[in-house]
C-alpha positions, 0 to 999 in steps of 0.5 A: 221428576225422575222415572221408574225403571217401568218409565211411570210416575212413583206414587209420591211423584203422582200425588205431588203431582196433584197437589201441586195442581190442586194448589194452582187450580183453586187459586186460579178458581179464586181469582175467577170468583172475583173477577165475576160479575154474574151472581150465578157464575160467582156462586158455581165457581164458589161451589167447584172452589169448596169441592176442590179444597175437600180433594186439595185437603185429602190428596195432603191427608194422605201424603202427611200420612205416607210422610210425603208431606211432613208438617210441624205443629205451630207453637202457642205464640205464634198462633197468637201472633197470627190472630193479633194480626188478623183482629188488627185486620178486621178492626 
């Protein structure tokens, strides 16, 4: 990451920052959910893995709009393609 003149973070670099955070923890939360034995645990890991999707998805709302984090509609087809292969999945 590269400094500023004043040796701080852009605000860009800080909310990569935090993304990219946001996209390891609720990772490493998943995985401790299903490692857990304990029903209670399970369901408080559930609880803190819903609560940081919500910040995982404002911290990517507000880079999109700062176009930090430009995404590309997908097109018709292959949203079809992908629940092709979802059903295929479930069957």
């Amino acid at each position: 990451m590269r400094l500023n003149t004043q040796n701080t973070l852009s605000e860009q670099e800080v909310l990569t920052d935090l993304l990219t955070s946001e996209k390891h923890l609720t990772s490493t939360v998943n995985t401790f959910i299903t490692e857990s034995t304990c029903a209670n645990l399970r369901q408080n890991l559930k609880n803190i893995l819903t609560e940081e999707h919500s910040i995982h998805e404002n911290l990517y709302n507000i880079m999109n709009q700062k176009g930090w984090y430009p995404t590309a509609d997908a097109e018709a087809q292959e949203v079809q393609k992908a629940k092709d292969k979802f059903n295929q999945m479930q069957v």
